[in-house]
N, C-alpha and C positions, 0 to 999 in steps of 0.2 A: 528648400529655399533658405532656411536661417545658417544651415550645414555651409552654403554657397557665402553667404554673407558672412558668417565670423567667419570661414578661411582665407574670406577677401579682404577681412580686415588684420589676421594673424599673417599676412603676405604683405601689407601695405599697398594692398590697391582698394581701388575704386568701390564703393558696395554699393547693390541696386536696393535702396532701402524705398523704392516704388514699388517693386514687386513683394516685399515682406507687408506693404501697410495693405495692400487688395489682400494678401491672406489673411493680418488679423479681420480686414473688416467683414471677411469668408465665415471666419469663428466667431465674432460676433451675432451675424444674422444668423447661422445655425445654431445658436445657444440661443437665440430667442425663439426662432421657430421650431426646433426639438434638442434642447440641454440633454436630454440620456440617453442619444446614441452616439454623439462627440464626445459628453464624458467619460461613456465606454471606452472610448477606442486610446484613453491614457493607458489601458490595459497592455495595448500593444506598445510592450517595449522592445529596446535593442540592446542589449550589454556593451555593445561594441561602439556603437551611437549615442551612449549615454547623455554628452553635452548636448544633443542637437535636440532630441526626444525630450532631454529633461526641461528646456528652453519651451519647446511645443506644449509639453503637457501643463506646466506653469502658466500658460498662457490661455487654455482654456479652465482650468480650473478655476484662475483669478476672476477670467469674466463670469463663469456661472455661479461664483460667487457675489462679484460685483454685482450683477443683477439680481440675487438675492436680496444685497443691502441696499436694494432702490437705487443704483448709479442709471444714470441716463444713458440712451446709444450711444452719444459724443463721449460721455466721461466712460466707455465700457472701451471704447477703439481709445482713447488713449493709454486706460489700464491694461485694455492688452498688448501696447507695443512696447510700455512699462515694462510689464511680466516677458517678453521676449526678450528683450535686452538685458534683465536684471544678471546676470553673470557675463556681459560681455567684456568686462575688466578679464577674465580666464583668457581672454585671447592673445592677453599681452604678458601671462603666466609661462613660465618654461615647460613645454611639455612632460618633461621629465618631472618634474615637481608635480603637474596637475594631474600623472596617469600615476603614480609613482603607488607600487604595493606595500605595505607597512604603513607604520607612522612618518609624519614627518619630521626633520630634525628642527632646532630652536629659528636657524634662519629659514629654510624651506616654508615654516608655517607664518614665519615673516613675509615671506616673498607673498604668500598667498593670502595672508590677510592684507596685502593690499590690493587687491582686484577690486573693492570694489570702489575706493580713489582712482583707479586704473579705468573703470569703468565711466567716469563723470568723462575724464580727459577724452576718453572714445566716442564717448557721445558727441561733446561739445565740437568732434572735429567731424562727426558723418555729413555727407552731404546727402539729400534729397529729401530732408525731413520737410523743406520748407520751411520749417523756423528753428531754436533752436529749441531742445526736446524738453524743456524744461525737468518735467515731470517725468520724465526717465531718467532724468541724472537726479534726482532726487532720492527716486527707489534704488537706484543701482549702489547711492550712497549709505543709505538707510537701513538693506533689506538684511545685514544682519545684524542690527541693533535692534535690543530686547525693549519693551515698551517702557522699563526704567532707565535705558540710555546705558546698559550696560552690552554686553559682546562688542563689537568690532565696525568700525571706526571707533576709537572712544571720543566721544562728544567733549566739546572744551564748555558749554553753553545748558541753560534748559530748553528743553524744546516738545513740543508735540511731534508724533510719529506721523507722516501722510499717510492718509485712509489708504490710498495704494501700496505702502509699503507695507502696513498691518496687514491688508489680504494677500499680497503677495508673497511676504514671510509666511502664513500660514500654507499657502500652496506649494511654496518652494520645499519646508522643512517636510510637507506631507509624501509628496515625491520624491522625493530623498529618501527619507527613512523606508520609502517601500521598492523600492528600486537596484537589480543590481549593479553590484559597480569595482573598480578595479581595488577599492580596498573593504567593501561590503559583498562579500561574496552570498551571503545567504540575507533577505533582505526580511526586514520585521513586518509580522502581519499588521494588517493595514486596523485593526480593531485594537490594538496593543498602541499604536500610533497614535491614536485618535484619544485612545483612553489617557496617556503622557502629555496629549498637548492641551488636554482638557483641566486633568487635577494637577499638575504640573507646576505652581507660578515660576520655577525656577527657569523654565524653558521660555518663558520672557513673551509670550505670544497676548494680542490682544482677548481676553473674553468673550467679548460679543461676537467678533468674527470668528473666533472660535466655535462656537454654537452654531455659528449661521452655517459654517461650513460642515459641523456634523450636521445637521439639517438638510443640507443640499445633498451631502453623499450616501447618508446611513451610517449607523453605525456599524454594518456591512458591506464597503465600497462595493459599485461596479467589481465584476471579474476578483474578488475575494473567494478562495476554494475553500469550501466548511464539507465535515464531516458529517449527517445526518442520524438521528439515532434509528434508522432502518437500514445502517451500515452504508449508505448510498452515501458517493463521492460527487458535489455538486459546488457550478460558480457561479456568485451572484447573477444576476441580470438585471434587474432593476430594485430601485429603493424602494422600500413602502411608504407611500406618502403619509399614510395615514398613521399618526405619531405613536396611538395604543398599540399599535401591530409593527413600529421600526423594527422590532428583533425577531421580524418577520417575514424577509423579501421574498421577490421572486425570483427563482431561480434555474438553472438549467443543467437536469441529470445527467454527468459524464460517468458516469460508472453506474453499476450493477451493484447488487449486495454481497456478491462475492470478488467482485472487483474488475470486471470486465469492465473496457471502456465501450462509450456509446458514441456515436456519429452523427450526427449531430447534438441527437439528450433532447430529452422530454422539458419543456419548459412548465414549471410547478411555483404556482403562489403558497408559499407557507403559511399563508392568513386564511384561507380555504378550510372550512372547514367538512368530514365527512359527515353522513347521516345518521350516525349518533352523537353529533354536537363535538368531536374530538376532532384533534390538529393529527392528521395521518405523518404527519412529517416534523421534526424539531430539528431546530443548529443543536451540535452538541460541541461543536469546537470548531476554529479556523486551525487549519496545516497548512502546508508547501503543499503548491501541484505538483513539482517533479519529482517528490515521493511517490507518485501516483503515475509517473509517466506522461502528465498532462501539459501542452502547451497550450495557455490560457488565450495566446492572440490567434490560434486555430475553427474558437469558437466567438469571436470578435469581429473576424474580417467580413 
């Protein structure tokens, strides 16, 4: 559906922006009636789909965040169409600039820092919002400006950052960095990410939504592949809620100790303790699955 709407917008037609609002309000109610099998499924990505998936996964991350930070159902269905939109300025980006492998050149990253002015303008002209989208041309102008008014649009003004573009920059920069993509080809573990945007002030991200969102995901996302010190190859599966035992999820064994894969995998709480009081199982490290041969949305769907 988002895939249908920016090519209808990157064409100059018509976009059914009734059928995107029933899907955020879809993600919505399933982040309030089960947030950790929809945040799973960010796992499932597409290299090839990147914009449309990266658009998707921003958008439930934003709300299981925003519900974290106490936002209401109204203010969670606006932050998620917020979060949907926040890259639609890319549609009025030259394709060749937006897939392009390498760096870009001094006007190239011109052209592309302005998507997200590109993006206010696309707003303000969609039709079927019902009103005008305020709060999504706000983020789409915002979401990469650091919480000092530094990156891109540069601010002429001082100003406060909207609560929505602080969580939505954190979601946005969090699937990126883990994500592949046409000039990321090997993408950084997602504990490496979290660790950067946490000690980081350079990286311009707010603090408190910072934390809320380690909180929400672990400090081992969803579908994260860790090493085991019983040589056992395993991906996340769910957070541990319980904050003494974070660096201790549950998880689900795709390999053997000599490196066989498994079919579906044995699903294991590392917080389990055996009958001499000891953890039969410890992370010893995050790697790539496809060192391993593993496609992580196999054991997702």
């Amino acid at each position: 559906m988002t895939k249908e709407v920016i090519n209808s917008i990157r064409m100059g037609r018509t976009a059914n922006v009734k059928k995107v609002k029933r899907a955020v309000q879809a993600i919505v109610d399933q982040v309030l009636n089960n947030e950790s099998s929809l945040v799973g499924l960010t796992t499932l990505r597409d290299y090839d789909e990147y914009t449309f998936t990266h658009s998707v996964n921003v958008c439930i991350f934003s709300v299981a965040l925003g519900r974290k930070l106490g936002l209401t159902k109204l203010q969670l269905y606006d932050l998620g169409m917020a979060a949907l939109f926040h890259d639609v300025g890319k549609s009025r980006v030259p394709l060749e600039v937006l897939n392009k492998e390498g760096g870009l050149t001094e006007e190239e990253w011109r052209i592309m820092q302005a998507h997200p002015w590109l993006g206010v303008l696309t707003l303000f002209g969609l039709r079927g919002y019902g009103e005008i989208p305020y709060r999504g041309m706000v983020v789409a102008y915002e979401h990469h400006m650091k919480i000092d008014l530094t990156g891109y649009p540069k601010s002429i003004r001082n100003r406060q950052l909207s609560i929505y573009s602080k969580v939505i920059a954190v979601a946005d920069g969090f699937d990126a960095a883990t994500s592949r993509r046409v000039y990321q080809t090997v993408p950084i573990q997602p504990d490496q990410v979290l660790k950067e945007m946490w000690e980081n002030p350079r990286r311009g991200y707010d603090a408190v939504v910072v934390k809320a969102f380690i909180n929400l995901i672990g400090i081992y996302p969803v579908g994260t592949c860790v090493i085991l010190d019983t040589y056992e190859v395993a991906l996340v599966h769910t957070a541990n809620p319980d904050v003494a035992h974070v660096h201790r999820p549950v998880v689900r064994l795709v390999t053997t100790p000599d490196g066989a894969l498994l079919t579906p995998g044995t699903i294991v709480d590392l917080s389990e303790k055996d009958a001499n009081g000891s953890y039969p199982r410890t992370i010893v490290k995050v790697t790539d699955p496809v060192k391993y041969g593993i496609n992580v949305s196999d054991y997702f769907v």
